[in-house]
ROKOLNU-833220 format. One line per field, with one value per residue: residue number from 1; z, y, x of N, C-alpha, C, O in turn. Coordinates in steps of 0.2 Angstrom, whole numbers. Each point is the difference from the previous one (the first is absolute). Layout:
<pts>
k <- [NUM ...]
n_z <- [Z ...]
n_y <- [Y ...]
n_x <- [X ...]
ca_z <- [Z ...]
ca_y <- [Y ...]
ca_x <- [X ...]
c_z <- [Z ...]
c_y <- [Y ...]
c_x <- [X ...]
o_z <- [Z ...]
o_y <- [Y ...]
o_x <- [X ...]
</pts>
This chain:
<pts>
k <- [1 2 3 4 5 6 7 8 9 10 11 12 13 14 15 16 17 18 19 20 21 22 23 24 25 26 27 28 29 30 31 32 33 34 35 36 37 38 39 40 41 42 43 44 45 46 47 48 49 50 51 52 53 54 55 56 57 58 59 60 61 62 63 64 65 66 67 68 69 70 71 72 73 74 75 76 77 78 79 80 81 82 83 84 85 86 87 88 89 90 91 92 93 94 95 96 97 98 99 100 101 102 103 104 105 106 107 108 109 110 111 112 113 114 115 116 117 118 119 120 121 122 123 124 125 126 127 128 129 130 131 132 133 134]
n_z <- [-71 -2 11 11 -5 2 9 -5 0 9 -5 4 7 1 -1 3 -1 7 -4 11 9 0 3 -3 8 -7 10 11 10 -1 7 8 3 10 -1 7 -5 2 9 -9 -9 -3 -6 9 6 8 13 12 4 5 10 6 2 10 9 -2 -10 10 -5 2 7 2 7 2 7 5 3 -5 -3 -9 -1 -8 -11 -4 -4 -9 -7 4 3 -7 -8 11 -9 9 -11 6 9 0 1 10 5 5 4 -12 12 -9 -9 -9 11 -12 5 4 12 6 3 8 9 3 7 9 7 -6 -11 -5 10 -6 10 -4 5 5 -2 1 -3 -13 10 5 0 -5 -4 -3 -1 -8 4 5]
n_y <- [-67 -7 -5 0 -3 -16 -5 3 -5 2 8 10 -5 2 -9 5 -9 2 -8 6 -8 -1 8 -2 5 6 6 -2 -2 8 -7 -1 -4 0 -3 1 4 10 6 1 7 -12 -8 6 -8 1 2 5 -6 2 0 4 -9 0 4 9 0 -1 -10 0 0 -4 0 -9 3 -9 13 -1 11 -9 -4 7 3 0 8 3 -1 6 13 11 0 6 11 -6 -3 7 -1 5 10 5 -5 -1 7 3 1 6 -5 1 -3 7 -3 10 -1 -4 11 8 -4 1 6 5 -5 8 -7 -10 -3 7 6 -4 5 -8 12 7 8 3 2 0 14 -9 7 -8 0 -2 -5 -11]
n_x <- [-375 8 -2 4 11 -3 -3 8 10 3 -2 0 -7 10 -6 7 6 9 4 -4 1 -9 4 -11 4 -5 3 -5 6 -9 -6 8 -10 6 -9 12 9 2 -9 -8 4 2 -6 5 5 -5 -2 5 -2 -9 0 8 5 -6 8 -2 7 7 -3 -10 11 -9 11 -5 6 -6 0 8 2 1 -9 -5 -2 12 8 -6 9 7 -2 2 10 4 0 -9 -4 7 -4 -10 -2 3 -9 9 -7 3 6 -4 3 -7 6 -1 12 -3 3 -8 -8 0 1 -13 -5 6 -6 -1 3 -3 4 -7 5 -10 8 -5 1 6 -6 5 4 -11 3 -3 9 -7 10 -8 10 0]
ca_z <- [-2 -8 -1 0 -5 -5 3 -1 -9 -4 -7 -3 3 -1 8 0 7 0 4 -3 -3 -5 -3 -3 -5 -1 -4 -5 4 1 6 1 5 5 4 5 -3 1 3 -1 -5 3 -3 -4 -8 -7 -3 -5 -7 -2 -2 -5 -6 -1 -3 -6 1 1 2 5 5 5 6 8 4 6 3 6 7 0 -1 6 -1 5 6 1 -2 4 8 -4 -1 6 5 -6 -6 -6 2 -2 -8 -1 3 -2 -5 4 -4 -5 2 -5 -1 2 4 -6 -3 -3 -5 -6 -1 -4 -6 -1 -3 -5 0 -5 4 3 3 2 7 1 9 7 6 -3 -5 -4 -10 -4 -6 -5 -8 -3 -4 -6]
ca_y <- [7 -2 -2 6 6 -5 0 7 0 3 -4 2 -2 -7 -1 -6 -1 1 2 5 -3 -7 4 -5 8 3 5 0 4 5 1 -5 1 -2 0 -2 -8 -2 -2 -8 -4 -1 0 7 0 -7 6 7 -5 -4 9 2 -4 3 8 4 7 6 1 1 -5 4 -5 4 -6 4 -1 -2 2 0 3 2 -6 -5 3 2 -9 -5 -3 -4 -8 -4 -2 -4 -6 0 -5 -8 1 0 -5 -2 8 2 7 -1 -2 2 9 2 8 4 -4 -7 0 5 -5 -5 5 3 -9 0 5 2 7 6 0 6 -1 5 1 0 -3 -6 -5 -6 -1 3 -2 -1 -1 -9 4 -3]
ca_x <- [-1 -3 -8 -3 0 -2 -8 -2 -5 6 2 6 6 2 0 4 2 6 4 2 9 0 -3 1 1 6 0 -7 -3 2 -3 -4 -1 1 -3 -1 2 11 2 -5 3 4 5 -1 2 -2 -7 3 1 -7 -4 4 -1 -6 -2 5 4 -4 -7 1 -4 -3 -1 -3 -1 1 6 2 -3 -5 -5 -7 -8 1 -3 -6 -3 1 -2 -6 0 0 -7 -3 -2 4 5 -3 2 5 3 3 2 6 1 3 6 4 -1 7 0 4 6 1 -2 4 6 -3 0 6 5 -5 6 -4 -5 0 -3 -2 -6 -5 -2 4 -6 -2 6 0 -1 7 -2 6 -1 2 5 3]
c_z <- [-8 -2 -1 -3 -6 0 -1 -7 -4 -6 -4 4 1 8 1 7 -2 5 -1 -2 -7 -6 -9 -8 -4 -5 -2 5 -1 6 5 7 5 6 6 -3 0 6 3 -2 5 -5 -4 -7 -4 -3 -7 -7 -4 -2 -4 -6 -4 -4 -7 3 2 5 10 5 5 5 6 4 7 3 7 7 -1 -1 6 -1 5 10 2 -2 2 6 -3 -1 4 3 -6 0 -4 2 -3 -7 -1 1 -6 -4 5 -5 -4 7 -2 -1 4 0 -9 -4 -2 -7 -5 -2 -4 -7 -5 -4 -7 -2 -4 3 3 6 5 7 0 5 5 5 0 -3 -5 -6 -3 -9 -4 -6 -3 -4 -6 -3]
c_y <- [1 -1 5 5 2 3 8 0 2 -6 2 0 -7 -1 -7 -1 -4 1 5 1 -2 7 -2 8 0 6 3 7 6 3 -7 6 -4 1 -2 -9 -2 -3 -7 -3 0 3 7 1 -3 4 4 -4 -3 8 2 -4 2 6 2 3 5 -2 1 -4 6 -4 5 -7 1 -2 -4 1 -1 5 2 -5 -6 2 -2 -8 -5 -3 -3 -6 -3 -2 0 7 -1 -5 -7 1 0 -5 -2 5 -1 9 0 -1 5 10 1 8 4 -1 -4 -4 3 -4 -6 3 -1 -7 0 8 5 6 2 1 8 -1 7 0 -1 -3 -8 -5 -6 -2 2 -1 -3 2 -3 7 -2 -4]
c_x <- [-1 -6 -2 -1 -1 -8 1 -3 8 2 6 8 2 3 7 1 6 5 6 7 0 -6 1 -2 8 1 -7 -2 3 0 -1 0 -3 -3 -1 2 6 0 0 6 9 7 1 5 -2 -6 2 6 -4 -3 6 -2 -7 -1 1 4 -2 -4 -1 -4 -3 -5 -1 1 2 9 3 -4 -9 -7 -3 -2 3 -1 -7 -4 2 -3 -9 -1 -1 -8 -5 -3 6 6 -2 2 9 3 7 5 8 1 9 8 8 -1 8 -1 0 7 2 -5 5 6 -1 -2 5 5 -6 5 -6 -6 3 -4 -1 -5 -6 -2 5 -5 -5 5 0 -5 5 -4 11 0 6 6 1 -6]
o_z <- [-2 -5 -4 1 -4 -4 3 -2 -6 1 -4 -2 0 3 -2 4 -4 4 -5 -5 -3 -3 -2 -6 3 -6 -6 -3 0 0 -2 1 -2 4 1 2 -1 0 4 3 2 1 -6 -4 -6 -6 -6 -4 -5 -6 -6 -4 -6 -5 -2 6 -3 5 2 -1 1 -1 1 -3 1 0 5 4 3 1 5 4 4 4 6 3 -1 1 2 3 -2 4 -6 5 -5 -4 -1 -4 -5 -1 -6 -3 6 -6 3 6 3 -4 5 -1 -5 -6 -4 -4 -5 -6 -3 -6 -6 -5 1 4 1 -4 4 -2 3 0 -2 3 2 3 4 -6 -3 -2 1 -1 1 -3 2 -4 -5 -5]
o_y <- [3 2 3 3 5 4 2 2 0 -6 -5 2 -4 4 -5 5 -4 5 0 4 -1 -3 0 -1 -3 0 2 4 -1 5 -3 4 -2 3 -2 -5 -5 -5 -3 -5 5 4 0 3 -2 1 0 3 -2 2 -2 4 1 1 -6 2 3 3 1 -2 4 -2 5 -5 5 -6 0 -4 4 6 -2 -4 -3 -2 -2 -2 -5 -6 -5 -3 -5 -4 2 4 -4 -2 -5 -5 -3 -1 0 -1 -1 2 -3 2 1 4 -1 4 -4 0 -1 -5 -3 0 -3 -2 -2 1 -5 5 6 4 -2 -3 4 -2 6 -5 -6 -5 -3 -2 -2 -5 5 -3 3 1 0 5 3 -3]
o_x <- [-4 -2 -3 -5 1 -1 -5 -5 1 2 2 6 -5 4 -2 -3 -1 0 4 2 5 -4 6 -2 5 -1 0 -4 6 3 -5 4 -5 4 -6 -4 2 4 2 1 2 5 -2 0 2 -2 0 3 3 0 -2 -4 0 -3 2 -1 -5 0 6 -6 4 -6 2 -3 4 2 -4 -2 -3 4 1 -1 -4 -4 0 -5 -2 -1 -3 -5 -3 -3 1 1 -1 4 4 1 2 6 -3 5 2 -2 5 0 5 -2 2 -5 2 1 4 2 2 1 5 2 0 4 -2 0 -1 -4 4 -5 3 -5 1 -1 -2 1 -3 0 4 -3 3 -5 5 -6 6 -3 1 1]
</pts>
């Protein structure tokens, strides 16, 4: 995905690759934001400790990652995966392991004394934004 976006010509941005527990910032971010990637990663306190140490005062996490009862796009991509041309491309693909109901995000959240936690959406429960208090 880096290359990718290396071969567009973008020059003013810095592309690193990282482990997202081992986030190697400190105090530098006013905003990190998250895209469809808490569910990929196992260790969530070790994440939301890594993003803490990252932000400033103030600063805000805004995460979307999929829930517990999983997705439509899972709904709809799965039975996909089964038949070609897309199954010879997936051979070895597993789907994230790591997805919790509302509660138990809110609960992981919740042990990171340092955020604050805001859900959005009742019908979408699994974006939330945090923000860094101390």
């Amino acid at each position: 995905m880096i290359e990718l976006t290396k071969a567009q010509g973008i020059s003013k941005a810095l592309f690193l690759v990282m482990d997202a527990t081992k986030i190697l910032f400190e105090n530098t971010f006013n905003i990190v934001f998250s895209n469809s990637v808490f569910h990929w990663i196992e260790d969530h306190r070790a994440l939301l400790k890594a993003i803490l140490r990252a932000l400033k005062k103030g600063g805000l996490l805004r995460a979307q990652f999929m829930g517990h009862s999983g997705s439509t796009l899972q709904e709809v991509a799965r039975p996909l995966c089964q038949e070609e041309p897309y199954r010879a491309h997936l051979k070895g693909f597993s789907w994230p392991k790591v997805r919790f109901s509302i509660e138990e995000y809110t609960e992981r959240f919740s042990e990171i004394e340092a955020f604050e936690i805001l859900w959005f959406g009742r019908r979408n429960p699994r974006t939330c934004s945090k923000t860094k208090n101390t």
